[in-house]
C-alpha positions in Angstrom: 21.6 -0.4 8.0 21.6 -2.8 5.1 21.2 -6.2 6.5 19.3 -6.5 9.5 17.9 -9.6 10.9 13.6 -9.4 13.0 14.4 -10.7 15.9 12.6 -14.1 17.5 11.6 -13.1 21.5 12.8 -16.0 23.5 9.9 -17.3 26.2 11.5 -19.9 29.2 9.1 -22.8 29.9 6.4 -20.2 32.4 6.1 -17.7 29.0 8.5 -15.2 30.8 11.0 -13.5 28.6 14.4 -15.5 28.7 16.8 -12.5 28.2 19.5 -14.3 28.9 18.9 -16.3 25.7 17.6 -13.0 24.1 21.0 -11.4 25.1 22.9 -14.4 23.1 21.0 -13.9 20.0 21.9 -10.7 19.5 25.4 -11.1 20.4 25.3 -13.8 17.8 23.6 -11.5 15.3 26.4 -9.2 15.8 29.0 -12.1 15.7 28.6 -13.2 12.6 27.8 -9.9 10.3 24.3 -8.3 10.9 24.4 -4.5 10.7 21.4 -3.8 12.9 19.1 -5.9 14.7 15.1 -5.6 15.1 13.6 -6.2 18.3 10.0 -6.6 18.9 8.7 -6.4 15.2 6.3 -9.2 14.5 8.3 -11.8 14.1 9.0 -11.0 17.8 5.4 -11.5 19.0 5.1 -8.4 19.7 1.0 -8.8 19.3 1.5 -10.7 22.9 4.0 -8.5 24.9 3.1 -6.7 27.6 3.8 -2.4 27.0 6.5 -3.4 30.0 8.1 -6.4 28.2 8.0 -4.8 24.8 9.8 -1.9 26.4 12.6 -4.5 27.9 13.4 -6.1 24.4 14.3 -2.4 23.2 16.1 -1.9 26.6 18.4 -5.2 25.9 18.6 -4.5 22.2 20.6 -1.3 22.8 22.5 -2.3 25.9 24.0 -4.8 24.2 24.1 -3.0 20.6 25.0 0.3 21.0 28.6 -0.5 22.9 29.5 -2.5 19.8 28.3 0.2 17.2 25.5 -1.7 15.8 22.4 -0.4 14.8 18.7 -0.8 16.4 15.3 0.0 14.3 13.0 -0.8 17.3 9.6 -2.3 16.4 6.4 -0.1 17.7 3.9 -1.5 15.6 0.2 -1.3 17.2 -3.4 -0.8 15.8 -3.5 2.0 18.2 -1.6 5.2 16.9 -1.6 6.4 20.8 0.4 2.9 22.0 2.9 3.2 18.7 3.4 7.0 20.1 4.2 5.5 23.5 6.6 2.6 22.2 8.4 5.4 20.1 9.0 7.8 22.4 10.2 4.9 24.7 12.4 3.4 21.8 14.0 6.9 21.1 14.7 7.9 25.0 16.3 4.0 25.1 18.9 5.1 22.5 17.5 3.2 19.4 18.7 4.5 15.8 15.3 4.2 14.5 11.5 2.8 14.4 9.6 0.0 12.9 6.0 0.4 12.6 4.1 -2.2 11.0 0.6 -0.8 9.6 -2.9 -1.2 11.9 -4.0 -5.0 12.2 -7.7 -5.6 12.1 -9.3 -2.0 12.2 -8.3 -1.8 8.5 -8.3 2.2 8.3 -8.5 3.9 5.0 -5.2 5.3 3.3 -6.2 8.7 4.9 -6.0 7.0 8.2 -3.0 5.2 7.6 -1.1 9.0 6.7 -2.5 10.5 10.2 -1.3 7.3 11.8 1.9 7.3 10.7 2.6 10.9 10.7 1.6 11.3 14.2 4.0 8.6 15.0 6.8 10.0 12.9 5.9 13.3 14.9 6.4 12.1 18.3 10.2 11.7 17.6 13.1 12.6 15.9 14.8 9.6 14.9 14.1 8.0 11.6 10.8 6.0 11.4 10.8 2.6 8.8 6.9 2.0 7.4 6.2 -2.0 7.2 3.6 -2.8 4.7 2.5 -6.7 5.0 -1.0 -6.4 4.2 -1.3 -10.3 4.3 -0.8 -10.1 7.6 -2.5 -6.4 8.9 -5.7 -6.8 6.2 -4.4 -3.5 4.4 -1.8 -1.8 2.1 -0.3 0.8 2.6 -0.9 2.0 -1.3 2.9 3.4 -3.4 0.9 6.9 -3.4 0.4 6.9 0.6 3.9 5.8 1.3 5.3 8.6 -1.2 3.0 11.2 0.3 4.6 10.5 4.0 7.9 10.1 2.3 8.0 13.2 1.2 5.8 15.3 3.5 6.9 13.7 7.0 10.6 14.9 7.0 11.8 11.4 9.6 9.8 8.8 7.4 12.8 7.6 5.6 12.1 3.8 4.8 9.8 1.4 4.3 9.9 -2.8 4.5 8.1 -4.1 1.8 6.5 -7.6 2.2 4.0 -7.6 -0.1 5.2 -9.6 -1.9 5.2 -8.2 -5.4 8.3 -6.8 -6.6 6.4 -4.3 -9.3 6.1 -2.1 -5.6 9.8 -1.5 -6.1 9.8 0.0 -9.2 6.2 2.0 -8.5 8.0 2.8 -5.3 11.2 4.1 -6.8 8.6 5.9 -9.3 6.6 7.9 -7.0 8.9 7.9 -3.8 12.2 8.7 -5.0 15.0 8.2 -2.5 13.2 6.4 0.2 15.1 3.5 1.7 13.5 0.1 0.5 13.8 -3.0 2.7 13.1 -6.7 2.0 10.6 -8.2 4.4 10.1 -11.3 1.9 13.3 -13.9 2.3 12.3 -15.3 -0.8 12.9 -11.7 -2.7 15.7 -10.9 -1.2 17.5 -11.0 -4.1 15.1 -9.8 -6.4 14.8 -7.1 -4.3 18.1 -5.5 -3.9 18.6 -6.0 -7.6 15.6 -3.4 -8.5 17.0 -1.1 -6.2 16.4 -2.2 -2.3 19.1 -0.9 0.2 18.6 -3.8 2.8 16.8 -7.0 3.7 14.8 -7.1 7.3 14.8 -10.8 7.5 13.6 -13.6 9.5 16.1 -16.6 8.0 18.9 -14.5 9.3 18.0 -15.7 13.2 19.1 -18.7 11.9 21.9 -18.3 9.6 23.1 -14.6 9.9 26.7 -15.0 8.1 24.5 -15.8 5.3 22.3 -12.9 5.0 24.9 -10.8 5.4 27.1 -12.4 2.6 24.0 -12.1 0.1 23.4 -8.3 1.1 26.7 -7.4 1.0 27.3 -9.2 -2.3 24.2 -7.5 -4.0 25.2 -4.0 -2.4 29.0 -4.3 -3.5 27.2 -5.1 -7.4 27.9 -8.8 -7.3 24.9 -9.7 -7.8 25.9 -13.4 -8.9 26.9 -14.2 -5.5 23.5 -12.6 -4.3 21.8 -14.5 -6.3 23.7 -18.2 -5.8 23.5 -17.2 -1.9 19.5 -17.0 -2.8 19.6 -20.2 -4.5 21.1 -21.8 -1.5 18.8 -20.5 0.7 15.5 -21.2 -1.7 14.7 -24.4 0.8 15.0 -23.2 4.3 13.0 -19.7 3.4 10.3 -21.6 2.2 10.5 -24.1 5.1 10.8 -21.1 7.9 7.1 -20.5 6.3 5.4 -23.6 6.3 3.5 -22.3 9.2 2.7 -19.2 10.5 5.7 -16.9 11.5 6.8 -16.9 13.5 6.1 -20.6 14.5 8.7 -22.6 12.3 12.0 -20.2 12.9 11.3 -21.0 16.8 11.1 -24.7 16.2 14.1 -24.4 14.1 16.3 -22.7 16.5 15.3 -25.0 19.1 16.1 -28.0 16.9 19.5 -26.1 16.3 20.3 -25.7 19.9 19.8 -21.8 20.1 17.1 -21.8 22.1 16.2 -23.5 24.9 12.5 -23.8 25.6 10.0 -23.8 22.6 7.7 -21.9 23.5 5.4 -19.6 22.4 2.5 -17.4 23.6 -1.2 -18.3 22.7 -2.6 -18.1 20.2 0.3 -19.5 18.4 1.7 -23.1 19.3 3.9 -25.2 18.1 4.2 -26.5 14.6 2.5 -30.2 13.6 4.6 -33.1 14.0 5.1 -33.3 9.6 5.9 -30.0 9.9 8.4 -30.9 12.6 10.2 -33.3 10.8 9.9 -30.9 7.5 12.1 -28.6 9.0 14.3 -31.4 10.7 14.8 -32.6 7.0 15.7 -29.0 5.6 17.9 -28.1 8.6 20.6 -31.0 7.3 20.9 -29.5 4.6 23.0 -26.4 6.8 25.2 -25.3 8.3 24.1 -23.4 11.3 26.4 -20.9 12.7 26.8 -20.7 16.4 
């Protein structure tokens, strides 16, 4: 799994899941070059899902997936290990090829917590489990030393997503954690990423423009890392644009403005983004080419 896109979860106008539109977007994912696809990570408002609707996006994401040979790393973040246990064992018996778990939100548990959290999780199942550290979003880190000490004690933690933001985690990871799979969770390292050594990039620009996260992986993983880096340089405008709120607030307005989805919507508390946001994105968005 090297390029892998976190998939948006598409709401019709009464907050329902539209998995008809959900169903396209992955079929598009697929269409134009993704290797795997993310359901229900953060990006997918997962914070908001019901345990039954969660379930129903990792349902979908394999039936339509698996046929076709394409990955799915399942998202089972929660700041309860016993709901993260339930997601995974749900996510393995659906047929997904791995987990997601991003790190507690809120409770803020000590590095001692986050191991037992993560290695009863990894426990509960066979199938590879991916650690997410965003600790601007969750209010902790998981610290190089803790994701080394699952990496190598926990035989199924194989991976972790790094959105940190700081790129010195790489090489600290690559230090003390030999061999574990790193993954870009910042759009705006991509690059810099798979240069010092990431395998992949779990992004949320490639909802919107898959063929070229795909090309910029598969550039930087092939060693041309000049094409990785001019495909960066392209997309330097619409990564920071797709931020200029919270996410996942401005890759929903943009894929509405670009005619993939529908309704936007969103569950509360988010909403949608300020008018001069709005017409932010509207002025980025000309500058692509948006596949369909």
């Amino acid at each position: 799994m090297h390029a892998l896109s976190a998939l948006i979860t598409p709401f019709k106008a009464d907050l329902t899941i539209d998995e008809k539109t959900y169903t396209a977007l992955i079929e598009r994912q697929i269409k134009h070059g993704m290797d795997a696809c993310v359901p229900v990570g953060t990006t997918g408002e997962s914070a908001t899902l019901t345990h039954e609707e969660h379930m129903r996006c990792i349902e979908i994401a394999t039936e339509v997936c698996k046929p076709k040979g394409i990955k799915v790393l399942a998202g089972v973040g929660s700041n309860a290990t016993s709901e993260s246990v339930m997601l995974a064992s749900f996510a393995q018996r659906a047929g997904a090829d791995g987990i997601l778990c991003v790190s507690p939100y809120y409770n803020r548990p000590t590095q001692e917590g986050l191991f037992e959290h993560y290695k009863t999780i990894a426990n509960s199942v066979e199938i590879p489990l991916v650690l997410y550290d965003v600790p601007g979003r969750t209010g902790v880190q998981i610290a190089t030393q803790t994701a080394a000490r699952l990496f190598k004690e926990v035989k199924n933690v194989v991976g972790i997503k790094e959105a940190s933001g700081a790129v010195q985690r790489i090489a600290d990871l690559d230090r003390f954690a030999r061999g574990i799979l790193i993954y870009s969770g910042e759009d705006k390292l991509n690059h810099a990423i798979l240069a010092c050594g990431g395998v992949g990039v779990i992004s949320v620009t490639g909802n919107l423009l898959p063929n070229k996260i795909s090309a910029l992986v598969q550039g930087a993983l092939k060693g041309d890392l000049t094409i990785s880096r001019a495909i960066q340089t392209e997309l330097y405008d619409i990564n920071t644009a797709l931020f200029c709120e919270t996410n996942p607030i401005p890759i929903k307005a943009a894929m509405h403005m670009m005619g993939l989805l529908p309704h936007l919507t969103y569950r509360l508390p988010l909403v949608a983004p300020s008018l001069d946001h709005m017409h932010y994105l509207e002025t980025i968005l000309e500058k692509y080419e948006v596949p369909v």
